[in-house]
N, C-alpha and C positions, 0 to 999 in steps of 0.2 A: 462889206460892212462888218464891222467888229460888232457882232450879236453872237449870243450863243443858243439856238433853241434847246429850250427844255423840255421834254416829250414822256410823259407819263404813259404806261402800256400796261396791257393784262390781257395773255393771248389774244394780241391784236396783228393777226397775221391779214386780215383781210382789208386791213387801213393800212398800217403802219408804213407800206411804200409811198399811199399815196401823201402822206403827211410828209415824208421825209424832202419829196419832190416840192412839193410847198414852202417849205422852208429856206432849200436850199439858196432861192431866189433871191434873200436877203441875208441869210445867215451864213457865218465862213466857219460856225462850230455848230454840230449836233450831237447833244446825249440823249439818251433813251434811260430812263430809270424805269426798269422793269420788277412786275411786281412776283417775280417769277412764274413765267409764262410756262404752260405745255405746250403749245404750237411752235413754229417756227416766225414767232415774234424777234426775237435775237436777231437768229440765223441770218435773218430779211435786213433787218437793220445792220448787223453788222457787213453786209457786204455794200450796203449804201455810203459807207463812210461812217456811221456814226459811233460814238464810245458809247455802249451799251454797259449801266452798270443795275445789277440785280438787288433788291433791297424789299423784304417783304411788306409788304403793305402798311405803312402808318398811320392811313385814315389823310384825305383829299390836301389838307393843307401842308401838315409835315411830310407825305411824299412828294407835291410839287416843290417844297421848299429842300429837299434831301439833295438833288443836283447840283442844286447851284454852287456849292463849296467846289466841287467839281472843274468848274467852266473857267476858260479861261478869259474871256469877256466880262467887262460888268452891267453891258446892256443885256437883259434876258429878254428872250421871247417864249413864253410860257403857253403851250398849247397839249389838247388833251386829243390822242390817234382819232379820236371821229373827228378832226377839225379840219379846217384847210385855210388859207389866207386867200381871198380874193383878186382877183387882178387888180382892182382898186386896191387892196389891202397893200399889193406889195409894191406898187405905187408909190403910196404916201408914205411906205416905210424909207423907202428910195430917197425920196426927198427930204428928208429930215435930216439936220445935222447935230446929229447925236452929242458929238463934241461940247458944243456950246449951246444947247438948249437949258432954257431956265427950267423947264418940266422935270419930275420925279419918273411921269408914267405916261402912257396913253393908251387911252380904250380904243374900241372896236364894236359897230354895230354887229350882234352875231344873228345870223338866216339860219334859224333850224327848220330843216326838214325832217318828214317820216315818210322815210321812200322817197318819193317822187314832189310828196305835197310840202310845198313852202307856207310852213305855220305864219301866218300874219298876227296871230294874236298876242305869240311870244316875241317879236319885231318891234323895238332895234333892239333886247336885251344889251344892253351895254356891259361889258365886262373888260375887263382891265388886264393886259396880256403884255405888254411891253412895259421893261421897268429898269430902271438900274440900281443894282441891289446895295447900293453903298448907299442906298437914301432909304429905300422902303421892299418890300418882298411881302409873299404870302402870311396871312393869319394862319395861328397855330390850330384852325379849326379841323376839328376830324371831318364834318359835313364839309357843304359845299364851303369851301374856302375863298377869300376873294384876297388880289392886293390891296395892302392898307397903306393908300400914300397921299401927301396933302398938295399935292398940284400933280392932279392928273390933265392930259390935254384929251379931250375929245376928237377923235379921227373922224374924217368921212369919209368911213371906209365899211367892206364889210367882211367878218369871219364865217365862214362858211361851217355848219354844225350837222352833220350825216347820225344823228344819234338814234336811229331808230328805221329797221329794216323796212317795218310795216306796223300798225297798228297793234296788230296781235304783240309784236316783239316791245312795242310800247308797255302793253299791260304786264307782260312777263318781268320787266324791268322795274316794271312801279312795285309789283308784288315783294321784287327784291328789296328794294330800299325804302318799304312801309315799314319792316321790322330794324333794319340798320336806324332811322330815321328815331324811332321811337325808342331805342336803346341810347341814341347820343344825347335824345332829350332830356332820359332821366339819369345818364351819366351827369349831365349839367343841372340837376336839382328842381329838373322841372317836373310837376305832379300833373298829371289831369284829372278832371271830374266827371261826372258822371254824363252831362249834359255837354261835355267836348267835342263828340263825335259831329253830333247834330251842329252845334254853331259854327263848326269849323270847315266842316264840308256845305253850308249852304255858305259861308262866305266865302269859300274859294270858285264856287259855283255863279255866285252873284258878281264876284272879282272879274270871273274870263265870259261870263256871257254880257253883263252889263256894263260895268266898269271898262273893259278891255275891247266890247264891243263885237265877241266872239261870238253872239247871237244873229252877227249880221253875217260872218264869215263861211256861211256857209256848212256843210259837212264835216269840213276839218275843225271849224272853230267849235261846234255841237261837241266834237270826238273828243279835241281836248280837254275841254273844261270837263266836261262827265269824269274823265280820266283822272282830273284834276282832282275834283273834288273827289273822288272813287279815294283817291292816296290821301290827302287831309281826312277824311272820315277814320278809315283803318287804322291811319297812326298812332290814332286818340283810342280808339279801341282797343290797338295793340297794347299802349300805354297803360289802360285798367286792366288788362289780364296780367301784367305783368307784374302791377304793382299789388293783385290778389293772389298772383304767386310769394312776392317776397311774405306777406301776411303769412 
């Protein structure tokens, strides 16, 4: 099929083959835009077949969107090294005739797991990973970036998301992008108050126990949301020390 995967990395030696073997299933192009890796992220990828090009970090939206000038396809498959396409996924990629579809995009129910445990509380996370870039492509978002396009098709399908070793490596990760998080907040003009931390961490708490039903899920649903809400609290927090420094 004429797709080009586009594959975002940052010493991702320990994914990077198996995303490349996922892809290849429906894709006849693979890039790698590396955020210049120290492992043998490259290395791995370039013996895979793919055009590995190095580009230092622009923040989630402008580096997924950096490749694609790249590709010589206009269908993109846009995925991030802890992903994978599901047998179902590459299925219904299969079946689609790209050619003549009235669609811009089509999403992806995405399965994140930590470890071993299949998050049911973050299920289907819908995100939008197929697209053709002559109609629409990534927001210029530094955070989480999504495609902005106005006839997406819904797949029933699923993305498979390895984003987390274990627990522990969960919280290590959230500690990371509590401060990124609240630095892009107030790059974008946003202030917080005093009373932020508190509102915002029992809503994200109320969000994945009740609302989401992650009260019933068991141990993992418990894990997330605490986790959850743990990252919504510190953001806000981060937020006012930050903003008593500029003072």
């Amino acid at each position: 099929m004429n797709i080009t995967a586009n594959i975002i990395t940052l010493n991702e030696e320990d994914n990077i083959s198996a995303v490349i073997e996922s892809v290849r299933a429906v894709c006849d192009e693979i890039i790698v835009v590396d955020s210049l890796s120290t492992d043998r992220t490259c290395e791995i990828a370039e013996s895979m077949g793919a055009r590995v090009i190095k580009q230092a970090y622009l923040g989630d939206g402008p580096q997924k969107a950096f490749g694609v000038q790249y590709a010589s396809n206009d269908w993109i498959l846009s995925l991030d090294a802890d992903e994978r396409l599901d047998d179902d996924a590459i299925a219904a990629i299969r079946a689609l005739n790209l050619a003549n579809t009235p669609h811009d995009a089509f999403s992806f129910c995405r399965k994140t797991f930590v470890g071993k445990n299949f998050i049911r509380l973050w299920y289907p996370d819908r995100v939008t990973r197929l697209y053709d870039r002559r109609r629409c492509g990534f927001s210029a978002k530094k955070g989480h970036a999504k495609v902005e396009a106005g006839n997406i098709h819904q797949l029933n399908a699923n993305l498979l998301h390895y984003s987390y070793d274990d627990y522990a490596h969960m919280v290590r990760t959230t500690e990371k992008f509590i401060k990124r998080g609240a630095v892009l907040a107030l790059e974008d003009g946003k202030r917080a108050k005093a009373w932020d931390p508190f509102t915002h961490g029992l809503a994200a708490l109320f969000k994945a126990l009740i609302l989401k039903g992650g009260l019933f899920h068991g141990i993992n649903g418990w894990n997330v949301a605490i986790i959850s809400a743990f990252s919504s609290y510190m953001k806000y927090a981060v937020m006012l020390d930050m903003q008593k420094d500029e003072q």
